[in-house]
C-alpha positions in Angstrom: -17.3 -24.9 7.5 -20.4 -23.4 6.2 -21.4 -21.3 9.0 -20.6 -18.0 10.1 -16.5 -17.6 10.9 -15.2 -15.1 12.7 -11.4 -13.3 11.6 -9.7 -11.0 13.4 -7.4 -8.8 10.4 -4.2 -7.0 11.6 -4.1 -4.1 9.1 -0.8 -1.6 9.7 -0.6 1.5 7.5 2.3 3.8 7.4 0.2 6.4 10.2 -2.3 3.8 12.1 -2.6 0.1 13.0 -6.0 -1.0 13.6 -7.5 -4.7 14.4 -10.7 -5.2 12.3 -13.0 -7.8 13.3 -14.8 -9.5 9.9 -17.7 -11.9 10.4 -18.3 -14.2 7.2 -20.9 -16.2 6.3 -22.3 -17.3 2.7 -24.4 -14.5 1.8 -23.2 -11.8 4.7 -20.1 -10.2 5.4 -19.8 -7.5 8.8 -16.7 -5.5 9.5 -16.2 -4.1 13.2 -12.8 -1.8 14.3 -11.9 -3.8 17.8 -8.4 -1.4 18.3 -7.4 1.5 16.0 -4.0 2.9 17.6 -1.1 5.5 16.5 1.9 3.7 14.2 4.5 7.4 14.8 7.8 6.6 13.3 10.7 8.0 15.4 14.1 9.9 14.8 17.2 8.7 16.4 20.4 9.6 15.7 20.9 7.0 13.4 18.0 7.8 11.4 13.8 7.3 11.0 12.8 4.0 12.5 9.4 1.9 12.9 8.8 1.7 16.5 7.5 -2.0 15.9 7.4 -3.2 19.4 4.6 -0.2 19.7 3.3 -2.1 16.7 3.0 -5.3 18.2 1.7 -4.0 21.5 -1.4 -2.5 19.8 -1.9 -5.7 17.6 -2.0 -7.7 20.9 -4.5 -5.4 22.6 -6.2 -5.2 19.7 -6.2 -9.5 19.6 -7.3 -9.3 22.9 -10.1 -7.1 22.5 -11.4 -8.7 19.5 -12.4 -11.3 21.6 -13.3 -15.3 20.1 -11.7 -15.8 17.1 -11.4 -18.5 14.3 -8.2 -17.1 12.8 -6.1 -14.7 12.3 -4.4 -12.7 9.7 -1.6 -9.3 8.8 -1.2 -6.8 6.5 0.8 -4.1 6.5 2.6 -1.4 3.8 5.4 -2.9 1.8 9.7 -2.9 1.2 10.3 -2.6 5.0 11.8 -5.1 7.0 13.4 -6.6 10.3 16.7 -8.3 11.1 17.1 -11.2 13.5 20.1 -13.2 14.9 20.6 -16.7 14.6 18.4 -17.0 17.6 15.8 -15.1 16.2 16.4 -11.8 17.8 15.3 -9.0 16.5 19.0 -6.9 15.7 17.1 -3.3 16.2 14.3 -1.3 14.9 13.3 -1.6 11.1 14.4 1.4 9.2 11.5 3.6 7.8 11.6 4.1 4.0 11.5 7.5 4.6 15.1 7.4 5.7 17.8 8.6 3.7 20.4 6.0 3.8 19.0 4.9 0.2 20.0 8.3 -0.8 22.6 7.7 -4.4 22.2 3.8 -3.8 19.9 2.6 -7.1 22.8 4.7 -9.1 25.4 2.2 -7.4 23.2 -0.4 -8.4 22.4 0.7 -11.5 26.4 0.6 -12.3 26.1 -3.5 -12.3 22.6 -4.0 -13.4 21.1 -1.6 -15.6 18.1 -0.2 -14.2 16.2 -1.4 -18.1 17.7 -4.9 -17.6 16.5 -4.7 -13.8 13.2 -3.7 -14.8 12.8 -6.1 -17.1 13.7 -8.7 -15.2 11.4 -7.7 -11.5 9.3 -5.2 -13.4 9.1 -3.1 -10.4 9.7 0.6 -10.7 12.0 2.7 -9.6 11.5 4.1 -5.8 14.5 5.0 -3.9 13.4 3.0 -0.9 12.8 -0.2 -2.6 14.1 -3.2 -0.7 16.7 -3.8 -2.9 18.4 -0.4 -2.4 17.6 -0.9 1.4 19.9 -4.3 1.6 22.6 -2.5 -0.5 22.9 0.2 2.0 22.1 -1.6 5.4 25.1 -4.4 3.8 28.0 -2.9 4.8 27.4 -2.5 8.6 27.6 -4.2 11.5 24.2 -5.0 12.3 24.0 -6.5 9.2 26.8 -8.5 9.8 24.9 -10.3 12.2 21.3 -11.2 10.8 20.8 -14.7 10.3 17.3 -13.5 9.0 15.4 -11.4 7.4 11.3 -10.9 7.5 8.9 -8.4 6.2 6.9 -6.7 8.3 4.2 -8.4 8.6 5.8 -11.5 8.8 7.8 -10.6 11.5 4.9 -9.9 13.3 3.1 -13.4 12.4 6.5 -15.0 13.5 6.0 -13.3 16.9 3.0 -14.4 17.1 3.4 -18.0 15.6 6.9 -19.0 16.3 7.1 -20.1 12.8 8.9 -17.5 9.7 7.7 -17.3 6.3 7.7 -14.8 3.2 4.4 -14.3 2.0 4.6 -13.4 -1.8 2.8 -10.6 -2.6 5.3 -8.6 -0.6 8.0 -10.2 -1.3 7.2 -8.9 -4.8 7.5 -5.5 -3.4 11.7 -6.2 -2.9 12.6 -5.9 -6.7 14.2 -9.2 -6.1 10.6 -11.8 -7.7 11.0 -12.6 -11.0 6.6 -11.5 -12.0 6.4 -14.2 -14.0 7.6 -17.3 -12.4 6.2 -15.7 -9.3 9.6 -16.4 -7.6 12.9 -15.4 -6.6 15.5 -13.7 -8.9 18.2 -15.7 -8.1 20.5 -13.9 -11.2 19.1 -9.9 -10.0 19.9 -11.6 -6.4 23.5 -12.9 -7.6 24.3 -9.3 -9.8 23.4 -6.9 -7.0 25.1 -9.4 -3.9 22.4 -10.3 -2.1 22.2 -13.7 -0.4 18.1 -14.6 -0.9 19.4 -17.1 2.2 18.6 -14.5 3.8 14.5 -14.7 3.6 12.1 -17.2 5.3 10.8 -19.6 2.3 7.7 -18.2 0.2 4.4 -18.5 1.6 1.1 -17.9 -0.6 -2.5 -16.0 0.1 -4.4 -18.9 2.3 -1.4 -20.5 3.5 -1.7 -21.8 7.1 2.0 -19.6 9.0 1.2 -21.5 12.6 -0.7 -21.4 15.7 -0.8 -18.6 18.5 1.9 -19.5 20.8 0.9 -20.2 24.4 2.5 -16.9 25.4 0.5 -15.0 23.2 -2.8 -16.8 24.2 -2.3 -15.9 27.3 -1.5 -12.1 26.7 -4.4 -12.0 24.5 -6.9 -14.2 26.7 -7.6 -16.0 23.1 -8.9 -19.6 23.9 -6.3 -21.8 21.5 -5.9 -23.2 19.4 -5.9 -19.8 17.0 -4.2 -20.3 13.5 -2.8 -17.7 11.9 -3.2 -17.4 8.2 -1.0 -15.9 5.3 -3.3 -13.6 3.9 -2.1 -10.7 1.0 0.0 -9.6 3.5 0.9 -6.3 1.0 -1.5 -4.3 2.3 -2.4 -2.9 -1.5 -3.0 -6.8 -2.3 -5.5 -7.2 0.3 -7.4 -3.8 -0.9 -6.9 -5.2 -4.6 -8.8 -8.3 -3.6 -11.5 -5.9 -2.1 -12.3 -3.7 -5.2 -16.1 -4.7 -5.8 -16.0 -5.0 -9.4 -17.0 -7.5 -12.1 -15.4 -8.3 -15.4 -12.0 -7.3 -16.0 -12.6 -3.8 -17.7 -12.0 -1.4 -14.5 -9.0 0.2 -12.8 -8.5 0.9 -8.9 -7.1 3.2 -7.1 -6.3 2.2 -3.4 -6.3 5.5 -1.2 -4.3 6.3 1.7 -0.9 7.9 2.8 -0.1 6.5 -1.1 -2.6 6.2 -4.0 -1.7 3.3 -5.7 -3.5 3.5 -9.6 -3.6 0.6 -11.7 -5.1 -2.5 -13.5 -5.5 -6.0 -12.6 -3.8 -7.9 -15.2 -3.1 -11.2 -16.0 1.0 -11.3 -16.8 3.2 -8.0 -16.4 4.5 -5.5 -18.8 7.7 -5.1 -18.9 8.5 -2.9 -22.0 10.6 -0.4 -21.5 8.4 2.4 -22.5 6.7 0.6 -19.2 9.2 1.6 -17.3 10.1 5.1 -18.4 6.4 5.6 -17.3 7.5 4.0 -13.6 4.7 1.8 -13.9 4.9 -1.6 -11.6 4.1 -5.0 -11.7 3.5 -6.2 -8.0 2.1 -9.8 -7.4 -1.4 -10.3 -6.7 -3.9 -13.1 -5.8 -4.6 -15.8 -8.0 -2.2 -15.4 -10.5 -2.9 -11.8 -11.2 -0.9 -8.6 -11.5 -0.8 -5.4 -10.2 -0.1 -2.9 -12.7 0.1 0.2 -10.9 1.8 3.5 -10.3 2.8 4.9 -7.1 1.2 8.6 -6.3 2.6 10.7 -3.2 -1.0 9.9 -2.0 -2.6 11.8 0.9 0.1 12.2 2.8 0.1 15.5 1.1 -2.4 16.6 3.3 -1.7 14.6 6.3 1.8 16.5 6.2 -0.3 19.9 6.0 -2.5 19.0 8.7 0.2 18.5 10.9 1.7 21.4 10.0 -1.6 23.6 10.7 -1.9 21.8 14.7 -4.5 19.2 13.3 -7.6 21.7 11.9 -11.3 20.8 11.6 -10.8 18.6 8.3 -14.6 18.6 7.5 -14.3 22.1 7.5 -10.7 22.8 5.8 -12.3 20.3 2.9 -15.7 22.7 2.8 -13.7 26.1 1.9 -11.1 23.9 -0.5 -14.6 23.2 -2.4 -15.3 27.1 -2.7 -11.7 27.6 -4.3 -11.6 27.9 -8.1 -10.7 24.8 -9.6 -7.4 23.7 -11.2 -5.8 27.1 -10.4 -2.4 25.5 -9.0 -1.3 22.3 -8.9 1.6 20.4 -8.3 3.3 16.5 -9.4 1.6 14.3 -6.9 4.3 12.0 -7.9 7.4 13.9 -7.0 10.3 12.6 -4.8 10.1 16.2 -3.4 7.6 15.2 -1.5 8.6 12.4 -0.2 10.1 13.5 3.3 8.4 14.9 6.3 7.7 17.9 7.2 7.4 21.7 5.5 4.6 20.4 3.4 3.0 23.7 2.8 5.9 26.0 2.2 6.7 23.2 -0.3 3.7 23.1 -2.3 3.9 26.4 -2.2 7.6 26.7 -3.4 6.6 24.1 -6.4 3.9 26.1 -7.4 6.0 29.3 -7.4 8.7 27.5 -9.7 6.4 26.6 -12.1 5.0 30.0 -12.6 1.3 29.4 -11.5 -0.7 31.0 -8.1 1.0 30.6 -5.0 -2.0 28.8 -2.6 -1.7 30.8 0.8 -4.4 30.0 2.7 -4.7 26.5 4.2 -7.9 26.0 2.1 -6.6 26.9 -1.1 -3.3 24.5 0.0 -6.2 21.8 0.3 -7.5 22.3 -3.2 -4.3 22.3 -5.2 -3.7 18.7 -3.0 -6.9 17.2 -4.3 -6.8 18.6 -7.9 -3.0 17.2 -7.8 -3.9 14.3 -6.7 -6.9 14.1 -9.1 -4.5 15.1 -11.8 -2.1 12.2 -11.3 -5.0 9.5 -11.0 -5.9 10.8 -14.4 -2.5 10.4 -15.8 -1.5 6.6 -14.2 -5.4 5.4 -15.1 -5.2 6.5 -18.8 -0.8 5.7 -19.3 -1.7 1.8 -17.6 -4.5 1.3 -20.0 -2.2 2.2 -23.2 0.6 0.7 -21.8 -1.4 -2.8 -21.1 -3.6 -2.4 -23.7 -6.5 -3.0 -21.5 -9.1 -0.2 -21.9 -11.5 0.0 -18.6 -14.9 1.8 -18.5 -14.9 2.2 -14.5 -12.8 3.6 -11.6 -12.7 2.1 -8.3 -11.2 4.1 -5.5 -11.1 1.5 -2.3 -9.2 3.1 1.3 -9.3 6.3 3.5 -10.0 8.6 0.3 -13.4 7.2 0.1 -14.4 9.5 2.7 -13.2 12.4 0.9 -16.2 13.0 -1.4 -14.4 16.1 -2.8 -11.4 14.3 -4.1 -13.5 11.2 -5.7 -15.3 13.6 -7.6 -12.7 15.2 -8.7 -11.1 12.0 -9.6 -14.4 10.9 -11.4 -13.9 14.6 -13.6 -10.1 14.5 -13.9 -10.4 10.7 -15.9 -13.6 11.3 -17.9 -15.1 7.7 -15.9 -18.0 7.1 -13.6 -16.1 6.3 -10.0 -17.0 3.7 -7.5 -15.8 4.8 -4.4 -16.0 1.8 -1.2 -14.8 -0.1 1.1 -13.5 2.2 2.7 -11.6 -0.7 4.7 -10.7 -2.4 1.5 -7.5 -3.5 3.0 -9.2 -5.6 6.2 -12.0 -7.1 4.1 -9.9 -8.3 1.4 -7.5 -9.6 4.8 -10.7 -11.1 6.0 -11.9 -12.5 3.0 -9.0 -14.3 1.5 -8.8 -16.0 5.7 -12.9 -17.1 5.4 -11.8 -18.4 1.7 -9.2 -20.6 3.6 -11.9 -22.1 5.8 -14.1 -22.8 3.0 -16.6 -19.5 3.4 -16.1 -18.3 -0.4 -14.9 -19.2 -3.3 -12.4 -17.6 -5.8 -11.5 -13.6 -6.3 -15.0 -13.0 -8.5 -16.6 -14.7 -5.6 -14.8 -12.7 -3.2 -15.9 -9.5 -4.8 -19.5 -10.1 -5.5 -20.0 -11.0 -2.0 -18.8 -7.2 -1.1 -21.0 -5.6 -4.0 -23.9 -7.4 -2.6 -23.0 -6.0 1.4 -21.3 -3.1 1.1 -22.5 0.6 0.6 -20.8 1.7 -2.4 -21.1 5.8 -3.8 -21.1 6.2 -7.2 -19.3 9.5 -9.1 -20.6 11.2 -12.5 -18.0 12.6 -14.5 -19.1 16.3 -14.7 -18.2 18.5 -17.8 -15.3 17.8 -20.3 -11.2 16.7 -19.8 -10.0 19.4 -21.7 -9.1 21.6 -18.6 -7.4 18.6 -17.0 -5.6 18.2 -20.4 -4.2 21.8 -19.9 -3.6 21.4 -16.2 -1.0 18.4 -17.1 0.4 20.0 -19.4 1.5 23.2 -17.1 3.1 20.3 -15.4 5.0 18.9 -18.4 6.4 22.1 -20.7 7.6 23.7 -16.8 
């Protein structure tokens, strides 16, 4: 193929779904929203849980209104998963990670395996919903009993579409049970911790062909057939990875969105153990690479607060947060205290008030310690991964739904001393797209990938302004509390 392709990209984060159509061709590269629609978790007695058949309703609708298209491929968040019988029946609704049934688990697991020995053998950090914990505490009950199967979320999705299962790696490396180095199971971490890897669909790879729309879906989606569907970096932090527009190897990222994921691109893991005091990760990436990266609390901060406040004018909450003095409360972006829903201001607030500093009362000044937090913590997990690696950068990326928060990427840009690159804003769907058009022949390899987006996509670029030295302080309010 040589001529412009058309993809359709499934891309699922932990708020919204949307259905981005990418056209490719050698020198161009166009990104259209088909479908965006709502992904709300709901409460039942038993706990949080995905409502996934929502999911898949919107990704069909979304199929359908994309219209003529040459493949097709998912993304979604990571460690969450469903169960299916031996006839491939789905045995509920996945649990959300945000449930509490991992609450205790990793010190269970930690009684067998050592978190150090885990670490050193997965390299993924700690987080109490990993899904490792997850299988320890779904194990004992009935409906695990049952399963026959188990499949990621986006590769449950792909097998409703396709018929076929698979396990496409970069996830995968999201369970704590991939071994970073061989890039594949951990049949000993699998063996300590009693977990049967029988369980998963065989590993797939980025650019791997996972089947054919079934006739039913055709139909549904009025797609003429046949449609393949391809194995793209189905982690939806892999696929934004692959979108960062840089070139070289000296930059860090930081993929924006309910989470902020901060890292490097590096080509084997670190597994030290002063690695993992820092709760550093090594997730899989494509070709061959690494992501080194920390996991922030993200935006959710303030999606939680916005909620809270009956949905405000965010153009203008972001406009008085600019007007309040900087630095003057903030807060550990990073703590499991903020992990749950709801009571996200009173919480801040609370945090703020324990550590001795200015309550924020007003929802603008609630704003401002969110972003300089946030800021904060990009500045800590950018400078701690390059000593760590040993890989010093010279640029910040910031890819995903913070590039349209000007305020924050500036702030980011002052709070690590580096010039910022903020865009795409849909990393995740072009590096989804991208990685399907490679398949097909469009592009070539990962520096390939990302000099076609630097040549066609508007970028913004961030000037550090003044010195660190007040973000030095600010960190260290946080540390001697």
């Amino acid at each position: 193929m040589t001529g412009p392709r058309t993809y359709a990209a499934v891309d699922l984060g932990a708020s919204s779904g949307r259905v981005m159509v990418g056209r490719v061709g050698p020198d161009s590269l166009e990104l259209i929203e088909a479908h965006r629609f709502a992904n709300r978790p709901v409460r039942v007695p038993e706990g949080l849980r995905w409502d996934v058949l929502a999911l898949y309703a919107g990704m069909l609708d979304g199929l359908r209104a994309a219209g003529r298209v040459d493949s097709v491929g998912i993304d979604s968040w990571a460690v969450d998963y469903g169960l299916l019988d031996a006839d491939g029946a789905l045995l509920g609704n996945p649990v959300h990670y945000r449930d509490a049934r991992t609450e205790g688990v990793a010190e269970q697991v930690w009684a067998t395996l050592p978190a150090a020995e885990l670490y050193a053998r997965t390299g993924l950090q700690y987080a109490p919903f990993n899904t490792l914990y997850q299988l320890v505490a779904a194990r004992s009950g009935a409906q695990f009993a049952r399963a026959g199967r188990l499949l990621l979320i986006p590769d449950l999705l792909s097998y409703w579409l396709t018929g076929e299962q698979g396990t496409e790696l970069t996830n995968a490396s999201t369970t704590q049970l991939v071994d970073p180095r061989t890039r594949d199971w951990s049949h000993e971490v699998a063996d300590r911790v009693g977990i049967d890897l029988g369980l998963f669909a065989p590993l797939r790879r980025p650019g791997d062909s996972a089947g054919l729309l079934r006739p039913e879906v055709l139909e549904e989606t009025g797609l003429a057939g046949p449609v393949p569907v391809t194995t793209v970096g189905s982690h939806d932090t892999a696929s934004a990875v692959a979108a960062v527009p840089a070139a070289g190897e000296r930059f860090a990222y930081i993929c924006t969105g309910t989470w902020s994921l901060a890292g490097l691109e590096l080509a084997a893991p670190v597994l030290t153990e002063e690695s993992r005091a820092a709760n550093f990760t090594n997730e899989l990436g494509l070709d061959g690479t690494v992501r080194y990266l920390r996991n922030i609390m993200g935006l959710w901060l303030l999606q939680e607060c916005v909620r809270a406040w009956e949905e405000p004018d965010l153009e203008g909450l972001l406009r008085e947060a600019a007007t309040v003095p900087a630095l003057r409360s903030v807060v550990d972006a990073g703590d499991a205290a903020f992990l749950a829903p709801g009571r996200m201001p009173e919480r801040i607030a609370e945090a703020c008030r324990a550590s001795g500093q200015p309550v924020p009362r007003t929802p603008g000044e609630i704003t401002r310690c969110i972003l300089d937090s946030l800021a904060l913590a990009h500045r800590g997990a950018v400078a701690e991964a390059q000593r760590l690696a040993d890989h010093p950068v010279d640029t910040v990326y910031v890819v995903g739904g913070g590039t349209r928060n000007a305020l924050l990427c500036q702030l980011t840009a002052d709070a690590c001393g580096l010039p910022v690159v903020a865009g795409p804003t849909e990393a995740a769907a072009f590096g989804n797209v991208l990685v399907q058009a490679r398949a097909h022949g469009l592009v070539g390899d990962l520096a390939d990938m990302r000099r076609l987006l630097t040549r066609t996509q508007p970028l913004t670029r961030y000037a550090p302004r003044g010195d660190t030295v007040r973000w030095a302080a600010a960190q260290a309010r946080l540390t001697t509390r």
